[in-house]
Residue, then its C-alpha position, 0 to 999 in steps of 0.5 A: x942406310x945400314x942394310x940386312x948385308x951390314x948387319x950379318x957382315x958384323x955378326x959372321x965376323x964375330x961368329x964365323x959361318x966357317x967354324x960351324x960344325x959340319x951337321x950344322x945349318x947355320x947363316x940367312x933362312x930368308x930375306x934380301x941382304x939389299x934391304x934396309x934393317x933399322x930393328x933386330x930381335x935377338x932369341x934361342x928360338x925362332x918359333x911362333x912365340x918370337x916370330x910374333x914378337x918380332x912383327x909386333x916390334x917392327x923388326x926387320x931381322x930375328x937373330x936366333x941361335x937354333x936353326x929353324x930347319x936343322x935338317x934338309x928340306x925339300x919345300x916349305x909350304x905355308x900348312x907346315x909349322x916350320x914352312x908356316x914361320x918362313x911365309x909368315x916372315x917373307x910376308x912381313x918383312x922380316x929376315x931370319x939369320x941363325x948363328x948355333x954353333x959357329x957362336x958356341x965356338x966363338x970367342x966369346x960366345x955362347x959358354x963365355x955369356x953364360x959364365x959372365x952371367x953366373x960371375x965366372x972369369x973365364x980361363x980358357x975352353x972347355x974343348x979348344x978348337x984345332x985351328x984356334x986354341x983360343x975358341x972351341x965348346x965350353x968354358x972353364x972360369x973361376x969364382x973369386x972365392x969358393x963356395x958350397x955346391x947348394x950355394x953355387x946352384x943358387x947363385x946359377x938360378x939366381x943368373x938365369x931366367x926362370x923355368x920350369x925345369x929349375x936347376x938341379x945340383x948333383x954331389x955333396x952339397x957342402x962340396x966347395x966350389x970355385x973352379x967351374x965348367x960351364x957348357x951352353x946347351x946340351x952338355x953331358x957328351x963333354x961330362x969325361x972331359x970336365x972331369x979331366x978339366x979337374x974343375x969342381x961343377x959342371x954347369x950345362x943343361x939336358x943332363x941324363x940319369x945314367x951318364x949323370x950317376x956314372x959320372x959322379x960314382x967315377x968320383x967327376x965334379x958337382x954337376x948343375x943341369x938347367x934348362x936348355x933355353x935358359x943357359x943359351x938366353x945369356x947369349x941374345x945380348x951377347x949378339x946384340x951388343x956385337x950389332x950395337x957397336x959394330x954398326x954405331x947404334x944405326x940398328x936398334x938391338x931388342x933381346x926377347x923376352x918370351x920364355x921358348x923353353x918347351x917345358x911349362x909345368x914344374x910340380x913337386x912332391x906332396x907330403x903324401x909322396x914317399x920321403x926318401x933320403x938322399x946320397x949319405 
């Protein structure tokens, strides 16, 4: 019988608990390591959507990588969204265990899924951690042969699932690119350090005006924005492959498919808006 216990033995081991940023709240929200887990769903998000579909697959376990109460909480009534999940869980029988940061820093983890996603092969971190130069935030990977940035911010939409938020590209779009950066989640407090990386994109998501346009005027690579959630997703099979082999198939391993991304609606100018002329 492989219990709740076997399987997060398997997933600290690839993504240690200990390497979690400090603000972080990682590891188990609910359930009894003692128990037996024959399913597991893999999401981003735990929330209503994924809940749902983790009871429908008779899943004893979700593995998400946002933690589900991020900050401290002095109770979890069942009238409150996020206290709402945790009742609706208990009484399923379903655990819920969160790895964020301590997988984005792992090697390989949340960067590296999404470079092998877009057909980067990977040459190092972005940010290596201290203690192991080896893992840390971000990675920096190659194409085999370069390409133009309208080409390259194809190849990333093509790689990722569908939003509404889309990709967007940042620079020349003739610029040739081979050399990339990539960061899943939120990446632009890391836009100093991709230029200095001397890469030619950066690829991460929730990308700001004014960091965005101050980058590139200092003359800071191509840069591509996707959506939060579509740049962390690669992940989810990432995990459940750690689960598959780890424990020889005896918990079968989903990857969620419901689309968490808060954004639902993308809409485009008309031919009635005004046409304006981009970067000369």
């Amino acid at each position: 019988m492989t219990t709740l216990g076997d399987v997060l033995a398997a997933l600290e081991a690839a993504y240690p608990p200990a390497t979690a940023e400090s603000w972080d709240a990682v590891g188990l929200v609910c359930g009894d390591r003692a128990e037996p887990v024959t399913r597991a769903l893999f999401c981003v998000d735990p929330v209503e959507s994924t809940v749902d579909e983790a009871v429908e697959a008779g899943a004893q376990l979700l593995v998400a990588h946002h933690p589900l109460m991020l900050r401290g909480v002095t109770g979890v009534p069942a009238d409150d969204p996020k206290g709402g999940l945790v009742h609706r869980l208990i009484r399923a029988g379903v655990a819920l265990y969160t790895a964020h940061t301590n997988a984005d820093a792992a090697n390989p983890g949340v960067s590296d899924a999404l470079a092998e996603a877009i057909g980067l092969r990977v040459t190092g971190p972005l940010v290596p951690a201290d203690h192991d130069p080896a893992t840390g935030i971000g990675r920096i990977g190659e194409l085999d042969r370069p390409e133009p940035l309208r080409d390259f911010a194809r190849r990333v939409a093509d790689a990722l699932p569908a939003t509404a938020w889309g990709v967007r590209a940042a620079g020349d779009p003739d610029r040739p690119v081979r050399r990339v950066a990539v960061c899943g989640g939120a990446g632009d407090s890391y836009l100093a350090v991709a230029a200095r990386a001397g890469v030619d994109a950066y690829v991460t998501a929730d990308l700001r005006h004014h960091p965005a346009g101050e980058h590139l005027a200092a003359g800071g690579p191509a840069l591509v924005d996707v959506a939060h959630w579509a740049s962390e997703w690669p992940w989810c099979e990432q995990a459940a492959h750690v689960v598959r082999t780890a424990l020889g198939g005896t918990v079968e391993v989903l990857v969620s498919t419901r689309r968490t991304d808060p954004w639902t609606v993308g809409v485009t100018s008309r031919t009635g808006a005004p046409q304006m002329r981009g970067p000369q």
